[in-house]
C-alpha positions in Angstrom: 0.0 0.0 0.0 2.9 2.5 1.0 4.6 1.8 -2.6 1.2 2.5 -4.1 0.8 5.7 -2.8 4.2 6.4 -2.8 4.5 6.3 -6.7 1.0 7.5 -6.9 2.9 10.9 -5.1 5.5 10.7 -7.3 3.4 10.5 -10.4 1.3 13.9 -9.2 4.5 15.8 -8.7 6.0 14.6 -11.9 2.7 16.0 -13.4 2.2 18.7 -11.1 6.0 19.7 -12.4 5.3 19.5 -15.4 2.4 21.1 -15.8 4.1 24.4 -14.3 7.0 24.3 -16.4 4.0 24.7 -19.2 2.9 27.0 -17.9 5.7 29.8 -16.7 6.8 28.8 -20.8 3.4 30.3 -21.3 3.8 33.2 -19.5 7.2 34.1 -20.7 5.8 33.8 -24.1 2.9 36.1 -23.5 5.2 38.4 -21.7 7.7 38.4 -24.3 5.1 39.2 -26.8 3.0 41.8 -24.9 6.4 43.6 -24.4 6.6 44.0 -28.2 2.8 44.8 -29.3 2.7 48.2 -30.8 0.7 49.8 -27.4 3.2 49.0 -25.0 6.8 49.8 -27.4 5.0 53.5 -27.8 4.1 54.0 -24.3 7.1 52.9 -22.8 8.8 55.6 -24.8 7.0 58.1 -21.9 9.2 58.2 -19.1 8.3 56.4 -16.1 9.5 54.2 -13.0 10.9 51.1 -14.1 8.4 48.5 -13.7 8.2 44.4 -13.1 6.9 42.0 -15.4 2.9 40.7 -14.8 3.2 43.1 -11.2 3.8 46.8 -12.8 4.5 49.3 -10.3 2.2 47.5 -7.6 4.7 47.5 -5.7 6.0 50.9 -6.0 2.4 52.0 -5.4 1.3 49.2 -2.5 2.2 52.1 0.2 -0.4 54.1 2.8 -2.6 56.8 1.2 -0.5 59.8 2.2 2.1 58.3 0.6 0.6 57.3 -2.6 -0.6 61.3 -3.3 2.7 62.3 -2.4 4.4 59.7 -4.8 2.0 60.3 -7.4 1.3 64.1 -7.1 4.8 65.6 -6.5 7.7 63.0 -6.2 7.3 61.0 -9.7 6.1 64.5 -11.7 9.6 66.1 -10.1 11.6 63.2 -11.4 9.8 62.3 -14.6 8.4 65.8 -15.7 4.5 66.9 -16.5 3.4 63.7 -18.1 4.7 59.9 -17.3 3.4 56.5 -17.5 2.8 54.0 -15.1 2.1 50.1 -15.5 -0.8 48.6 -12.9 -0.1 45.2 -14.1 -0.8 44.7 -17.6 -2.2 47.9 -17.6 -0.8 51.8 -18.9 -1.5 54.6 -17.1 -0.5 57.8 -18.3 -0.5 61.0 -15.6 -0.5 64.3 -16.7 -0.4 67.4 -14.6 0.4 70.2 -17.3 -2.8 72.2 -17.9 -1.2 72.7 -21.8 -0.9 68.5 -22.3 -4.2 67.8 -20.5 -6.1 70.7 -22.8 -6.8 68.7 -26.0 -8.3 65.5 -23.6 -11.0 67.9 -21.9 -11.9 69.8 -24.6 -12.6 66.6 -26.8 -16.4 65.7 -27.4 -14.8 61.9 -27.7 -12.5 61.3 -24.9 -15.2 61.1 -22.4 -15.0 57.3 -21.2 -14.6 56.9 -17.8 -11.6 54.9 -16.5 -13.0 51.5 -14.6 -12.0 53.2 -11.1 -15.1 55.5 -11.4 -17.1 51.8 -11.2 -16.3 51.6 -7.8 -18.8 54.5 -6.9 -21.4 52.1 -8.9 -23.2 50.2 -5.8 -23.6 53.6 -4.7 -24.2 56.0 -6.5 -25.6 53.6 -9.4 -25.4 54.3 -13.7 -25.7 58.1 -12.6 -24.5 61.1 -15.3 -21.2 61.0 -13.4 -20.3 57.7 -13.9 -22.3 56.7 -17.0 -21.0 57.6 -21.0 -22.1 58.0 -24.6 -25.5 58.5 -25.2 -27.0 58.1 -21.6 -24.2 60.5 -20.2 -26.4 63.0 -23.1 -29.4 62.6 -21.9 -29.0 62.5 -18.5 -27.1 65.8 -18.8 -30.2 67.7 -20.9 -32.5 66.4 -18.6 -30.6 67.7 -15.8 -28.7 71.3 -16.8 -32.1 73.3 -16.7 -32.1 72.2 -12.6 -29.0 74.4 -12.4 -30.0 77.6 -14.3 -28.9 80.9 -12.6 -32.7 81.2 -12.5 -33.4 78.7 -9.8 -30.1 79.2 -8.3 -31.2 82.7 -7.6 -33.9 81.6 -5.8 -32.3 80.3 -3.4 -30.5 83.2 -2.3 -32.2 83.6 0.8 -31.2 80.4 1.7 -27.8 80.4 1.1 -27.9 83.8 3.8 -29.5 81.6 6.4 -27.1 78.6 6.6 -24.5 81.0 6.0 -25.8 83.2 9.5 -25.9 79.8 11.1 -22.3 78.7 10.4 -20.5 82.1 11.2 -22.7 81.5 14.3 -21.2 78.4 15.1 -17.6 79.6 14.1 -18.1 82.0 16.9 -19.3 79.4 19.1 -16.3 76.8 18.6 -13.5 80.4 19.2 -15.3 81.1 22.3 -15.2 77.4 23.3 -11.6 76.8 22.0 -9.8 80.0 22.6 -6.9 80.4 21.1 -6.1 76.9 20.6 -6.2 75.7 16.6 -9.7 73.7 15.8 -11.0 71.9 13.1 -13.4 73.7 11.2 -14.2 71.6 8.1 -16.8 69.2 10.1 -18.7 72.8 10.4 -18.4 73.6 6.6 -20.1 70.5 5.9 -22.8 71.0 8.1 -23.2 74.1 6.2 -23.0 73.1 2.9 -25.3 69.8 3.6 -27.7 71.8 5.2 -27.7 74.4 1.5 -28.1 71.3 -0.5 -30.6 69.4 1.3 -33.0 72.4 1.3 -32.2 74.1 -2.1 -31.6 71.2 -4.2 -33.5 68.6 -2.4 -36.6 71.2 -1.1 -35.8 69.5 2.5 -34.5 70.5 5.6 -32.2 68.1 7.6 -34.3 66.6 10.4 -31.6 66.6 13.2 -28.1 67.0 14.2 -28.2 63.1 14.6 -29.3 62.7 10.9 -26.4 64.9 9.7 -24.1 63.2 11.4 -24.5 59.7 10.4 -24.5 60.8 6.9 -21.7 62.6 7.2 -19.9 59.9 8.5 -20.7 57.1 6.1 -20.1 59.6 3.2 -17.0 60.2 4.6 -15.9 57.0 5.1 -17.5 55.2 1.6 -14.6 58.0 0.0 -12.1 56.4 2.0 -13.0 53.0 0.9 -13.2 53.8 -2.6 -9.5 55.6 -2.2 -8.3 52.2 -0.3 -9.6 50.0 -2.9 -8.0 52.0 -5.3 -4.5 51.5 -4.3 -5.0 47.7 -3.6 -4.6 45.9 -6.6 -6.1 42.5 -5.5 -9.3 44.2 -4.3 -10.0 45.5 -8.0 -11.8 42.7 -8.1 -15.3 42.9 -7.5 -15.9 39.0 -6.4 -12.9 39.5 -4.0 -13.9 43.1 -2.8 -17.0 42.3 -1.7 -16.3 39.6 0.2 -13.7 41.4 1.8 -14.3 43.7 5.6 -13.9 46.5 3.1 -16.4 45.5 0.7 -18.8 44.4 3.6 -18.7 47.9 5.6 -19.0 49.5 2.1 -22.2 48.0 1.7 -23.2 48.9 5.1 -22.6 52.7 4.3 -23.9 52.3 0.8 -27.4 51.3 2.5 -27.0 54.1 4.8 -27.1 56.0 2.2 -29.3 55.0 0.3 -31.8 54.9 3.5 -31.2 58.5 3.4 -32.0 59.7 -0.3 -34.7 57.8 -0.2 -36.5 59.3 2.3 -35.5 62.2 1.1 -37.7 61.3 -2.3 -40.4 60.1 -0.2 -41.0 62.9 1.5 -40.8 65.3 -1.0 -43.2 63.3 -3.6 -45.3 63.6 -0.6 -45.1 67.4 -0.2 -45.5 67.8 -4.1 -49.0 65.4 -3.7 -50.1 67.9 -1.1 -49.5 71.1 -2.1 -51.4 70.1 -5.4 -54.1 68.6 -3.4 -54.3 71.8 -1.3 -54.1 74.3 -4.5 -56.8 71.8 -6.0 -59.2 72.1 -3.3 -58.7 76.4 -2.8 -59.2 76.3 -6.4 -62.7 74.3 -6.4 -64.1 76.1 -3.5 -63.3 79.5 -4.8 -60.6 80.4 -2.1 -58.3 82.2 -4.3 -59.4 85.9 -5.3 -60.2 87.1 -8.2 -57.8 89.3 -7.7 -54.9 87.8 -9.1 -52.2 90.3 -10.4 -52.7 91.5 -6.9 -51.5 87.6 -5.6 -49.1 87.1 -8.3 -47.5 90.2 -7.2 -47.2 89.6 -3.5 -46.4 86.0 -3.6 -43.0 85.0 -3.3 -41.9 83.2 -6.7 -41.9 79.2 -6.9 -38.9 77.6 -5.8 -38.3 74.9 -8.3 -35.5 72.6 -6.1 -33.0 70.0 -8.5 -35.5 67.0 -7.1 -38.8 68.4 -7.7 -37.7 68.5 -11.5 -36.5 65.2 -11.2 -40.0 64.2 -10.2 -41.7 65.7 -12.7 -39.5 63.9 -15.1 -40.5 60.7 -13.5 -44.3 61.4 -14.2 -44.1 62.3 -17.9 -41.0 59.7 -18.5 -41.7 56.4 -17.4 -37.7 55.2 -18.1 -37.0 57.3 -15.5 -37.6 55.6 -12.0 -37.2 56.3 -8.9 -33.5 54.2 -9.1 -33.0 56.8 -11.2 -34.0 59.7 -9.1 -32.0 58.4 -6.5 -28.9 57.9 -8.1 -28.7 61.6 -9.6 -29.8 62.4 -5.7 -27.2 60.9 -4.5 -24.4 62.4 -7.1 -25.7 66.1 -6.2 -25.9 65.0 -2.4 -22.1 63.8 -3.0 -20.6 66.4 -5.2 -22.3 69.1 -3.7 -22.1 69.3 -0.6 -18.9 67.7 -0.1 -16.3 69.8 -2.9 -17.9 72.7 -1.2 -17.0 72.3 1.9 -13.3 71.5 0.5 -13.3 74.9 -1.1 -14.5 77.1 1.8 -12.2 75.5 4.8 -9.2 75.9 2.5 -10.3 79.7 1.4 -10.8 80.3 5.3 -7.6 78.6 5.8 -5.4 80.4 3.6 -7.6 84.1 3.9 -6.4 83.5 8.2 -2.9 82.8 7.2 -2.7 86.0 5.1 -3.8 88.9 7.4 -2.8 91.2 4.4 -5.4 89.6 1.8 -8.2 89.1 4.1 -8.4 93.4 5.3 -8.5 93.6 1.4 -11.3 91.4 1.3 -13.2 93.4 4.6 -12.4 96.6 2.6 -14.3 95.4 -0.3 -17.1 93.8 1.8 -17.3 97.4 3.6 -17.2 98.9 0.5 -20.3 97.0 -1.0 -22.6 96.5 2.0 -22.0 100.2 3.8 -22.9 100.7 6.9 -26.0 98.3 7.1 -23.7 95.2 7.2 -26.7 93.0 9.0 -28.9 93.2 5.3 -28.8 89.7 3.5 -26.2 89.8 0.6 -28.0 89.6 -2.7 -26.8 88.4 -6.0 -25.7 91.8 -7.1 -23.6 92.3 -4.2 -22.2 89.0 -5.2 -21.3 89.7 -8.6 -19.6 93.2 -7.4 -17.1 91.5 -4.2 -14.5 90.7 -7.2 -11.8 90.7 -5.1 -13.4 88.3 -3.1 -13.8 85.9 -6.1 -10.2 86.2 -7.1 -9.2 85.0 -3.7 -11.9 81.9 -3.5 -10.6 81.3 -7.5 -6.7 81.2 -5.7 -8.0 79.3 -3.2 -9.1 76.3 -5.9 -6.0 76.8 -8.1 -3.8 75.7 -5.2 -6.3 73.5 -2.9 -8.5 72.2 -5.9 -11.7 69.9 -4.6 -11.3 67.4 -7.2 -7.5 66.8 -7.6 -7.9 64.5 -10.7 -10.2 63.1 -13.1 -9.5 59.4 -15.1 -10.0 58.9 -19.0 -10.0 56.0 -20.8 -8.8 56.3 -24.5 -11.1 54.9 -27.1 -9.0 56.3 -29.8 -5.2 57.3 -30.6 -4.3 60.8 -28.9 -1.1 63.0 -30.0 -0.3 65.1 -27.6 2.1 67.7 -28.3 4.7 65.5 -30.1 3.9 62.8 -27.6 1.8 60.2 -28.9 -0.4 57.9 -26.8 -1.8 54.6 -28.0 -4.5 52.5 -27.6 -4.4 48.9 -27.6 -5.8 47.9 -30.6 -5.8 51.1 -33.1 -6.4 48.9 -36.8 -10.1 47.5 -35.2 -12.9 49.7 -36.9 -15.7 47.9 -34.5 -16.1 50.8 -31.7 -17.6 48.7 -29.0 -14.4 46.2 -29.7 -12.2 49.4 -29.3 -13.9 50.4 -26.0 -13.4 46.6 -24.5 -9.9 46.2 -25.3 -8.9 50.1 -25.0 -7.5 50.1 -21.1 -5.2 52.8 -21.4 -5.6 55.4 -19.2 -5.1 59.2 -18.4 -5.2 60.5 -14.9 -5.2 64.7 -15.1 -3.7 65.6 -12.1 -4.8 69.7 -10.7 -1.8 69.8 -8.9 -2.4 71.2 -5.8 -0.2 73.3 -3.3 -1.1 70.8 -0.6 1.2 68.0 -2.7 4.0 70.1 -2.6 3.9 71.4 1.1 3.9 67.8 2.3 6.3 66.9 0.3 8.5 69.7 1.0 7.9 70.1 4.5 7.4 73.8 4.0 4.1 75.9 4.4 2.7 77.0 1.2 2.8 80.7 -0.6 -0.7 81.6 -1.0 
């Protein structure tokens, strides 16, 4: 029995032997031929970190998050100039930070795939505009550009001066509690700008402090996840990702989420159904005047908020469900609320460390709003504080909200005498092109903040 099963063990390993050595020849083949395909001899000629065979830079980029930015944002564009390539396995990335290079990629009406990263926001935030392409990114963006006409926004004025009171409130709250000590103000400019976009894009008002919180958190932390996943190249893959403890408190906070928007819709479909009930009945028992110039001119306009439309598109389109609601929700929820926060905790930031700037700024305030400085600020006195604007503008240019956006190329790009490739140029099918095209560009803003932690050294504003 033992000489049995002791050639029976030799057997397996002599197959088991064999059957590797077939297939590390196959790999070496495949690698020895992918090395000489057309895509990766022309984007090799980009310079770049040297890279391993099958693994890429993985391990160049298998480092904490801080890290990463600062390797990607200011170390590698030092060394290897405004645009270089990377490999993520098998696959070319190409990273360009110089406005000029980047121009001809976001003007294009072509170039408008989004890289597979983007898919990560999918369980979330679903087959919305920002994630979608071709001719359901078109439709979803005419359906939804008249929600953000100056119009509307206008409207909303009054609102903006509310939340606006109620965060310089709390600002003053926060010095008096922590005195001269430093403090972290961007949980407050959240609360602000959630509070703007709940009620002037959703027609809502947060319910509680509680509410806020919670979704604040999970938004928070589903960014993190998506960032985490991002530079983990074994949890790229779906099957594995989700059954990962990432993937399963993703779903938790995905769910949160998606409890939130959708009460959100339910409530408003429910305000809608009763203030046209209620206009209904005044109308059939002959409560509204005849008098109706007079009404028309004392009642305050209609507020038409970003969901109501959405609604109404619901009711005369049946393709557009309330999945679909939700997930355009969700995106304005997300993008809103969150990039504007960003943008005024850095302006503060960099307005506190420049004494100089900010009296500039109070002179120009002064200047516009007199000596009544408690009226609400209007959209003309807007459009006059133009220093104001240049500083906010500064603010973004070195602190930008969104420090990169992700392309994938579905056709050959020259770029100012640099040439970037897709994989398979000659194929004239353009869905085929799409599949096999997984080159990709990463447009980095640059920001000041990559350069001060990598430099140790506080930045110029």
């Amino acid at each position: 029995m033992s000489a049995v099963l002791t050639l029976a063990i030799y057997s397996w390993l002599g197959w088991g032997s064999f059957t590797w050595t077939v297939l590390t020849l196959l790999l070496i083949v495949y690698y020895r031929m992918w090395s000489q395909s057309r895509t990766v001899r022309l984007f090799n000629a980009l310079p770049g970190p040297d890279f391993l065979p099958f693994l890429g830079n993985f391990l160049d980029l298998n480092v904490d998050l801080d890290e990463f930015l600062k390797l990607v944002h200011f170390d590698w564009i030092k060394k290897y100039g405004p645009i270089y390539r990377v490999w993520g396995g098998f696959r070319p990335v190409a990273i360009i930070s110089s406005p000029q290079l980047m121009e001809p990629i976001l003007v294009s009406q072509k170039l408008i795939t989004k890289a597979s990263e983007y898919s990560y926001l999918s369980p979330w935030l679903g087959n919305c505009m920002f994630l979608t392409t071709g001719g359901r990114w078109k439709s979803r963006r005419r359906l939804l550009t008249p929600a953000f006409h100056f119009q509307i926004l206008n409207s909303f004025v009054d609102v903006f001066n509310e939340k606006s009171i109620d965060c310089a409130r709390q600002l003053e709250r926060a010095i008096e509690t922590h005195g001269d000590n430093e403090f972290d103000i961007f949980p407050i400019m959240t609360q602000c700008a959630l509070d703007i976009i709940c009620e002037s894009s959703m027609g809502r008002q947060t319910r509680s402090e509680e509410e806020k919180a919670i979704y604040v958190k999970n938004l928070h932390r589903i960014g993190q996840i998506v960032m985490e996943r991002g530079i983990r190249p074994w949890l790229t893959f779906d099957w594995i990702f989700q059954f990962s403890s990432l993937g399963r408190e993703n779903q938790r906070c995905v769910q949160a989420l998606h409890g939130f928007t959708n009460q959100v819709i339910r409530d408003r479909r429910e305000a809608l159904r009763l203030e046209a009930q209620s206009l209904k009945q005044h109308t059939t028992d002959g409560s509204i005047n005849n008098n109706i110039n007079e009404d028309k001119t004392d009642a305050p306009k209609e507020r038409l908020a970003f969901l109501d439309l959405l609604i109404k598109a619901s009711e005369t389109n049946p393709d557009f469900n309330d999945d679909d609601i939700r997930e355009e929700v969700d995106t304005v929820m997300f993008a809103g609320h969150d990039t504007t926060a960003s943008a005024m905790t850095w302006f503060l930031y960099c307005i506190a460390r420049h004494p100089e700037y900010q009296q500039l700024v109070m002179d120009e305030v002064d200047q516009v709003f007199g000596e009544d400085m408690e009226r609400p600020c209007t959209t003309q006195d807007a459009a006059e504080l133009k220093y104001l604007e240049c500083c906010i503008k500064e603010t973004l240019r070195l602190y930008p909200s969104v420090p990169a956006v992700m392309r994938c190329l579905t056709e050959d790009v020259d770029i100012v005498r640099l040439f970037i490739p897709i994989r398979n140029p000659s194929s004239r099918n353009a869905s085929f092109r799409r599949t096999v095209s997984d080159v990709i560009l990463t447009l980095l803003f640059r920001s000041a903040l990559a350069r001060a932690i990598a430099s140790g050294k506080n930045t110029e504003f």
